[in-house]
N, C-alpha and C positions, 0 to 999 in steps of 0.2 A: 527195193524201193516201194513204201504204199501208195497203192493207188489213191491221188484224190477224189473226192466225192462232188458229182456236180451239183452248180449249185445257179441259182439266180438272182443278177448284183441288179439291185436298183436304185438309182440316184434320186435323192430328190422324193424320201419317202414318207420323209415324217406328217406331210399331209395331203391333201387335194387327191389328184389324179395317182400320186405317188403311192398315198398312200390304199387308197381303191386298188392301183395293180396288185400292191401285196397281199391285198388278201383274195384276190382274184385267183393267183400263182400260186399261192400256198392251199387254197382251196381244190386245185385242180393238183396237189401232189409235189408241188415245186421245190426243195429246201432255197431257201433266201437270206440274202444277204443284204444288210438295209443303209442305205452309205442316205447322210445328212449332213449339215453343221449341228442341226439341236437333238442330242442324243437323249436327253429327257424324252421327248416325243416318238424317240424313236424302239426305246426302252416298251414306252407304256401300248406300243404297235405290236412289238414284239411278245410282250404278254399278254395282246387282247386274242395276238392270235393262237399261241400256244394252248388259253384257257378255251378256245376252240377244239380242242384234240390233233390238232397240226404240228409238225414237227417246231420247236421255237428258235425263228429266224434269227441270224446273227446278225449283230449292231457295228456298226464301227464310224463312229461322229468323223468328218471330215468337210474341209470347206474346198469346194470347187475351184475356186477362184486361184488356189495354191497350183504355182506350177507342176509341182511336183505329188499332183494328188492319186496320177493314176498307177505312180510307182508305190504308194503308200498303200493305197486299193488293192495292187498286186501281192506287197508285205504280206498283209493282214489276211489275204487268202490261202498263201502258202504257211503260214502258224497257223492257221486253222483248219489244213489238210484240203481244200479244198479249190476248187477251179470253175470258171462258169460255162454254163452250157448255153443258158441266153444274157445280153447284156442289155437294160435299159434306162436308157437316157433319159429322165424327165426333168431331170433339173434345170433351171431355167427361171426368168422375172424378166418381167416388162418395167419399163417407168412414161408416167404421160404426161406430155409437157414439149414444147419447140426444144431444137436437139442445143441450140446456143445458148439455151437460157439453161439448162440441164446440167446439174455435174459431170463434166468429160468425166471423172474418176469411174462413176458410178456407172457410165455408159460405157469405159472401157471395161470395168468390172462382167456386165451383160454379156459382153464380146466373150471374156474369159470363158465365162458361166455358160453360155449360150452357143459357142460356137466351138473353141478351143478346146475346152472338157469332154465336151463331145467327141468330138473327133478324136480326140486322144485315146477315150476308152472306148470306141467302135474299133479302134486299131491294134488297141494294148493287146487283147487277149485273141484272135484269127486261127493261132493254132488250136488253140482249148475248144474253141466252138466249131473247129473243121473236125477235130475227132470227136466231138459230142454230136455233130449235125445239129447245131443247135440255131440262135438266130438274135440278128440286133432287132430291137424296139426303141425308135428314136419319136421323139415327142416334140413336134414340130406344132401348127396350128391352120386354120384357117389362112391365116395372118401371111401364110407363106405365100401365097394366090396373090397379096396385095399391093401395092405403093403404101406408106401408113405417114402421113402428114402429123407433128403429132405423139409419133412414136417410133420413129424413123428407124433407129436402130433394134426396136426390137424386133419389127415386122422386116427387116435385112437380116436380122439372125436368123429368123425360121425360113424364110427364102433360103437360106443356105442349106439349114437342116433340112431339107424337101430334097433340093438338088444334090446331094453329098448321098444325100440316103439311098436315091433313086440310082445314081453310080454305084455305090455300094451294091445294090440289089442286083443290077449288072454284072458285075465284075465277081462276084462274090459266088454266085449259083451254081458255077460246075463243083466248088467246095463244099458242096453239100448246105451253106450258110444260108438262110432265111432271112432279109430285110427289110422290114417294113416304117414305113412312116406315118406316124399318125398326127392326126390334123385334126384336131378337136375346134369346136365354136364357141359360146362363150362357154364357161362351166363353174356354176357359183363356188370360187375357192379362196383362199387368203392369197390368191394371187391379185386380184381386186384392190386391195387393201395397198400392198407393197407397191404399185404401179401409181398411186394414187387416186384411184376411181371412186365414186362416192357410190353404196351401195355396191352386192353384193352381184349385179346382175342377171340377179333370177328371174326377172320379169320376162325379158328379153326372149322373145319368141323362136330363136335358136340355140335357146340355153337345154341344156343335155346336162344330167349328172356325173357325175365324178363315176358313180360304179357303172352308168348303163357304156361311161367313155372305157372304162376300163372291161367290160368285157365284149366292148366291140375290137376293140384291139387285144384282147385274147386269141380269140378268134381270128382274126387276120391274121398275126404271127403265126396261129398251128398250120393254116392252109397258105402259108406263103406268101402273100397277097403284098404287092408293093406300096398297096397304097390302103389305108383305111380312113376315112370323113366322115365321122358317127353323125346320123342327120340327114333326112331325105333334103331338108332346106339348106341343112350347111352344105351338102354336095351339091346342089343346084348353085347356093355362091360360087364354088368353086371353077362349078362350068360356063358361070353368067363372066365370071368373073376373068376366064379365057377368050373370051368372045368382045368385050367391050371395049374400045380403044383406052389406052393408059390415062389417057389426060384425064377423063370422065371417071374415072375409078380415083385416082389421085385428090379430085375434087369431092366427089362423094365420102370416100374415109378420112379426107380434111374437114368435112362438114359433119360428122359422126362423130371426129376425137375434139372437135370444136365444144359440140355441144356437151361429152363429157369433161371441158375443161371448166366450164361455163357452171356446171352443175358441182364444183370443188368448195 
């Protein structure tokens, strides 16, 4: 039987955060595998990096939200000889707006995308990354620290991602497995855009890039680290953010998605 080749599955690549880790990964030696729905995008990633001298990442378009995406994921790795050594989750979309006035569809969609996918491929692949010693990369957010008035369901998805990951990191360590959770603040991406926010964020005095998020969570993952908050200010939310009773938090990021609703 041949051996497969390890490899690094990333969801969620074709741009933002997503696509910053691939070349972060592929820079540091990685071979990579770039799971999206828009394989155009994910095509033209795949040859920016290649035309870099880096091995050229394999593509395979896929939409998260399909139940059965992380058996698909598995397919396409096994015709391709290959198995992962780390898994990362960044796939993921907010939407901004009262959770009643909002498409249920679209916000069980989130759940799928946000929660479900997740977890699926943190779980799918345990053996491959026990004998690689390799490690999950889950892309959770500030957002997880918070009540989100507003955005309700997004800011309960990454609350989950934070808590799941943090289990994982437990549970997972005597297997040699690494898991980190990364909690980025805002970070100018076409995520903005699809949540409905006006403007692209960059003002915002906690905004952090796409690549400086992506190679602070490099870094985290190689040293194990359970937890990474690129941002002396976004860590400090975090820790203000433990410390101040719920109601006041509650009201506070009701009065923050108020005024991005206001500004639509």
């Amino acid at each position: 039987m041949t051996e497969r080749r390890p490899v690094t599955l990333i969801t969620g690549a074709s741009a933002g955060i997503g696509a910053s880790l691939a070349r972060v990964f592929a820079n540091n030696g990685h071979e990579l595998l770039l799971v999206a729905r828009r394989e155009q995008r994910l095509v033209a990633l795949a040859d920016e990096i290649a035309a870099r001298g880096r091995p050229r990442p394999h593509v395979h378009p896929v939409d998260l939200e399909r139940r059965d995406a992380a058996d698909e994921i598995a397919g396409a790795m096994g015709r391709l000889g290959v198995e992962p050594d780390v898994v990362i989750n960044n796939a993921g979309f907010g939407l901004l707006g009262p959770s009643a006035s909002l498409s249920r569809a679209e916000q069980l969609a989130m759940v799928d995308v946000n929660v479900r996918a997740l977890t699926d491929l943190s779980l799918a692949f345990i053996d491959s990354l026990e004998r690689r010693r390799g490690g999950i990369l889950n892309v959770a957010s500030v957002a997880a620290f918070l009540p989100g008035p507003h955005m309700a369901v997004y800011y309960a998805s990454k609350a989950y991602v934070l808590s799941f990951s943090d289990a994982l990191h437990w549970e997972l360590r005597r297997r040699g497995i690494r898991v980190t959770a990364l909690c980025p603040g805002p970070v100018p991406t076409e995520f903005q855009a699809r949540a409905g926010f006006t403007g692209d964020g960059s003002g915002e005095v906690l905004t952090r890039s796409a690549d400086q998020v992506a190679q602070d969570a490099y870094r985290a993952l190689q040293k194990g680290q359970r937890l990474v908050v690129p941002g002396l200010l976004n860590h400090a939310t975090t820790v203000v953010a433990r410390c101040l009773p719920r109601r006041l938090l509650m009201a506070a990021v009701g009065r923050y998605n108020d005024s991005r609703l206001a500004r639509r």
